[in-house]
N, C-alpha and C positions, 0 to 999 in steps of 0.2 A: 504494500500500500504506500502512495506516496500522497504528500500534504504542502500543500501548498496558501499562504494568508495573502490576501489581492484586497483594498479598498474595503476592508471590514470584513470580507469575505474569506468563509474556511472552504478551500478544496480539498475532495477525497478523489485520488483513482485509485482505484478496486480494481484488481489484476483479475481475479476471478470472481463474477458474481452469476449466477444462472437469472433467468428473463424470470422465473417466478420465484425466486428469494427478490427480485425489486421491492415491491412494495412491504415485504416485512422490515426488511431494511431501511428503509426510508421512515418507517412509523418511528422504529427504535430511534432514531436519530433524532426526527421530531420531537422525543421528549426529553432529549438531554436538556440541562439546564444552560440558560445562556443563549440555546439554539432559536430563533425564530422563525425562520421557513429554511423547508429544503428542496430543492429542486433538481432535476436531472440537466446536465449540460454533455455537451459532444466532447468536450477535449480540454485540459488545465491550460489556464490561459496565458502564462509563463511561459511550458513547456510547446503548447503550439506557435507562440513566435518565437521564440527559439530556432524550433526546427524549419518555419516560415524565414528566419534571419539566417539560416544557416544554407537551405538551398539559392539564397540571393545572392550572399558570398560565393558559394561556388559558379556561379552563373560568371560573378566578374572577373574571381580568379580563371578560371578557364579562357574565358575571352583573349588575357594575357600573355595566352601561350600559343602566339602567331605562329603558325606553318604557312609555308610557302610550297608549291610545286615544287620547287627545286630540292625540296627536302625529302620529298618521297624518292624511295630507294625503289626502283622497279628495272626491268627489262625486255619483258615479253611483250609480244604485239598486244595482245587484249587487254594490257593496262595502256601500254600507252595511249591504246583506242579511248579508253575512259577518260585518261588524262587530258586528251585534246579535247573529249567534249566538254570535260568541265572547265577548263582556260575559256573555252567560247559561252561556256553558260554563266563565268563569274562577272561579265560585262554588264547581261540583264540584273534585273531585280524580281524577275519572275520565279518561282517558287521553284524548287527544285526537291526532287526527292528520289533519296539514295538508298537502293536495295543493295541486300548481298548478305550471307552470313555472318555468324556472330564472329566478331575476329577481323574480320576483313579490311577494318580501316578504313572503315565509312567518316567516323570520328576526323580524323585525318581530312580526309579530300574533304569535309565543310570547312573548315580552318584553311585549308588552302583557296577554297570558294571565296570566303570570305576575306581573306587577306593578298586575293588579285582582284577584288570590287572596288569599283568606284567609293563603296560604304565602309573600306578600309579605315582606320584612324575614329572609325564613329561608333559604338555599343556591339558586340558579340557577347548573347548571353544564351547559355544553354542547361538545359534539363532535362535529365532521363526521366521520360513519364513513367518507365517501369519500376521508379524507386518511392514513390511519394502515392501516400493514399488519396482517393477521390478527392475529396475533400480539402486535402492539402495542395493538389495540383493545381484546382479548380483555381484557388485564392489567389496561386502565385503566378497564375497566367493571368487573370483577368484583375484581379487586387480585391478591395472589399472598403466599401464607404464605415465610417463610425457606424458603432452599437449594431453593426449587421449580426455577429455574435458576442458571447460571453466571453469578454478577454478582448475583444478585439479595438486598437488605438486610437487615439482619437486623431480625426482628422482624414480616416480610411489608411490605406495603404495602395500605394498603386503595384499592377502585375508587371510581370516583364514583357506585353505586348507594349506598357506603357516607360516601362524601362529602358526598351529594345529602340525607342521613337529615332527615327533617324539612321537606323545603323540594322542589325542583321539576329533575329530570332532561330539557333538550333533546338529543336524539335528529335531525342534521340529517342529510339525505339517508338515513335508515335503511334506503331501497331497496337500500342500499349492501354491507350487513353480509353479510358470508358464510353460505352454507348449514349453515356447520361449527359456528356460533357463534350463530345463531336459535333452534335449539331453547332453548339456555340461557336465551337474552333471554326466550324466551315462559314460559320456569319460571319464573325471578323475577318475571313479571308477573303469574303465575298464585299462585305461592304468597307472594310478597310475601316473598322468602327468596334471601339471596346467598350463594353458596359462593366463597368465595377459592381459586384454582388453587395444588394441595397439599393444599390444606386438607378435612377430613371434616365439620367444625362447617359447621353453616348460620346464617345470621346476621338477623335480625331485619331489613328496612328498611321505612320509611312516605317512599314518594318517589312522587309526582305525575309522571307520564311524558307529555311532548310529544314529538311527532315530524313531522317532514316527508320528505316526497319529491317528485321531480317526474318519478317512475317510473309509471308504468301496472303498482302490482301486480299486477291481476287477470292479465291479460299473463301477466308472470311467475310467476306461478302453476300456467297451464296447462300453461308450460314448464318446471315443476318447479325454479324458480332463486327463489321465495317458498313460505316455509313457510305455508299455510292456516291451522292455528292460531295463528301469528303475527299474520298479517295482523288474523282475528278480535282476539284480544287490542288489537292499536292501534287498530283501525276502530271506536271504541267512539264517539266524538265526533267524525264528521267533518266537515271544513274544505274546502270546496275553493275555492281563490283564482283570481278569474279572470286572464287575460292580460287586458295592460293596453289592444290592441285593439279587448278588447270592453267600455271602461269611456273611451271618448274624453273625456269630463266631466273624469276626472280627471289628462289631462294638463297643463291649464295649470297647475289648483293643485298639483301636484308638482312642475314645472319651476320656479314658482314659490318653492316651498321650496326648491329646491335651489338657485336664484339669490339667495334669501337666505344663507341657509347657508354663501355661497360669499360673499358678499358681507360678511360676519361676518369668516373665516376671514383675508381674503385683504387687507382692507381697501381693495375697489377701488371707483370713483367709481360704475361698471354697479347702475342702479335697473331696469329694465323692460327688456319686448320690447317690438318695434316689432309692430303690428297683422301685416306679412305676416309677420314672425320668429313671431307664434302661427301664421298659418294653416300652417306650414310643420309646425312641431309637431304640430299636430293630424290633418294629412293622411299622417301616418308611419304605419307599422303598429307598430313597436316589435318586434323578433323578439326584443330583450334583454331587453324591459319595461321596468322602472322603474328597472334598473342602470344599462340601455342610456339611458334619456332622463336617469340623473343626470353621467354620463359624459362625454356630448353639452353639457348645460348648462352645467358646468365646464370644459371645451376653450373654448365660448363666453363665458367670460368674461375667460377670457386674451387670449382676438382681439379683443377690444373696446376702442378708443383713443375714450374718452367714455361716456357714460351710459345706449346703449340698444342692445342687443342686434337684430342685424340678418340678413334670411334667409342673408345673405356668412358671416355667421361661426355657422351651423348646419353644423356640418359630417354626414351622415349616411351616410356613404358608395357610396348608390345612391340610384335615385330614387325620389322619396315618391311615397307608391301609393296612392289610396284606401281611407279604414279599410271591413274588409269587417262584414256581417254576423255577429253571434254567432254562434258554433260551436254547435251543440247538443250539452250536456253532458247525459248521461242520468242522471251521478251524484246531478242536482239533483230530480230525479221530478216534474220541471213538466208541467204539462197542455199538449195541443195548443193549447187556446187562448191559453194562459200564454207559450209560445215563438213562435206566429205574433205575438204581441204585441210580445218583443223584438226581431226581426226586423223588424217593422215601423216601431216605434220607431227603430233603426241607420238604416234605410232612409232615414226623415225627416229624421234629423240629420245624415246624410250630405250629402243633395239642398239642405238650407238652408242647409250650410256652402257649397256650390258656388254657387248663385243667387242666396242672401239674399232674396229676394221671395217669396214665396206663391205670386202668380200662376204667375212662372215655373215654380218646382218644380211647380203644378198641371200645366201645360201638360206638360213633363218625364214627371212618373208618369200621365197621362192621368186628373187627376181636377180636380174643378172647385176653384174658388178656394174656396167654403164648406167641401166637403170636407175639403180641407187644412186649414182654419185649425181645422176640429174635432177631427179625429186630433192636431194639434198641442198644443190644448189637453186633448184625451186622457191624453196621453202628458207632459202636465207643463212643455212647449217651447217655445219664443217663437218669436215668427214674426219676419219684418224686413217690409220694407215691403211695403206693398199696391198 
């Protein structure tokens, strides 16, 4: 139980009370001495601005921590596909919203969105909808006029569409947000107009909206858990990030960053992998993506007594699988011949990471040694020996 004294007033939260122990509880209260009325309220009104004062902070701290394109470590064509469209979608102010797996670094490319915008230098604030209950989300996106609740300051508070005025609103996991509380989101993005809860005035805002998920809204759509005018409103500029899987190219140079990075922080003697500590890396599928290999990276560098990282101290905790072929993503509207391409492509990079030789791989996929070396040079690839 905790206790809290506000303006005359004694708070109890009750960690456990069942819906029909309420009103015996309440009676016994009622006659303590001292006691004049008691009432039931939603939440201690200390501890909810608090936790209201604490997602605000992190909103501006994050902001603070500018990425730039040039900071993402990639290599393979399908990012950089992403990366060119988002350089051309950071010009606009139209909404943008970034799919892809948990891990993938959707986080990332909004921070670079935003910091090659016009709305650079002006408010970046963001909030994971999937950490903060209804209630608490509700507040901190749209704010709340005085006496709306018990506890709540005077003078209202404003939300972070109103926070955001001028400059750029991330939206993370927005697959998250309750049914109860979309329609609103889709209002203000429709009318460009914030109501503070209490409050009858509508409020003027010019905020740039990013958002991610790594929900399959159409999915929930069907199932009536995504509001369709919603979705339309964000799906105006979309993103979809691949898993890192099917972007093998860019695991060294990430590991890479991240053994720097770690190597900065930590001041330890570790410069490089050893040749099999890469192949080890690159034949992972990565179910985490790029969380999961910056994680991995930094475990490995704490095991390391000397300068190079070795397959002993990758820890991955099951066995490294072959990277498979790209998934066919339909959301990208590539042609058959566009996707038997990248398929093909996985195939070969796959087969040369194992053999190293032409021949071999020819002999392997039943094709002749010139074959291979032309699909190789198709495809952008180096070969090893002959």
């Amino acid at each position: 139980m905790s206790v809290e004294v506000n303006k005359e007033a004694l708070y109890l939260e009750c960690q456990i009370v069942f819906e029909e122990q309420k009103p015996k509880l309440m009676r016994e209260l009622q006659q303590v001495d001292g006691i004049d009325k008691v009432s039931e309220v939603s939440s201690m009104p200390a501890k909810e601005r608090a936790e209201q004062l604490e997602a605000i902070l992190t909103s501006f701290q994050d902001g603070v921590l500018a990425v730039n394109f040039m900071d993402l470590s990639f290599a393979s064509p399908a990012m950089k596909k992403v990366v060119e469209e988002a350089q051309l979608y950071a010009a606009s102010s139209s909404t943008v919203l970034i799919r892809g797996e948990t891990g993938t670094g959707k986080s990332l490319l909004a921070r670079a969105l935003y910091s090659a915008s016009p709305r650079a230098g002006m408010p970046f604030l963001t909030v994971n909808c999937a950490t903060l209950p209804d209630a608490l989300l509700e507040r901190n996106l749209f704010g709340y006029e005085e006496g709306e609740f018990t506890g709540a300051t005077k003078k209202g508070t404003p939300g972070l569409f109103e926070l955001a005025n001028g400059g750029t609103l991330f939206l993370n996991e927005v697959g998250e947000v309750p049914l109860c509380l979309q329609n609103k989101l889709q209002r203000v993005l429709k009318e460009k107009r914030v109501r503070r809860l209490g409050s009858s005035r509508d409020l003027p805002v010019d905020v740039r909206l990013i958002a991610a998920t790594h929900r399959n809204l159409e999915e929930m759509m069907k199932r009536r858990l995504f509001r369709e005018d919603l979705y339309y409103r964000l799906n105006v500029l979309p993103l979809f990030v691949p898993p890192l899987r099917n972007c093998a190219e860019d695991i060294l140079p990430l590991a890479e960053h991240f053994l720097n990075r770690c190597v900065a922080e930590l001041d330890t003697p570790v410069r490089r992998f050893s040749p099999e500590a890469i192949e080890k890396l690159q034949t992972y599928v990565w179910p985490g993506n790029i969380r999961e290999l910056g994680n991995r990276v930094e475990r490995a560098v704490h095991l390391v007594d000397g300068t190079e990282i070795r397959p002993e101290h990758i820890y991955i905790g099951m066995k490294s699988l072959p990277v498979k072929p790209a998934q066919i993503q339909f959301e990208t509207y590539q042609t058959l011949k566009a996707r038997l391409g990248e398929v093909e492509r996985d195939i070969l990079q796959a087969t040369m990471r194992r053999f190293r030789s032409s021949r071999q791989a020819g002999a392997v996929l039943g094709l002749s040694h010139t074959a291979v070396l032309k699909k190789l040079k198709k495809h952008g690839l180096q070969s090893g020996s002959h």
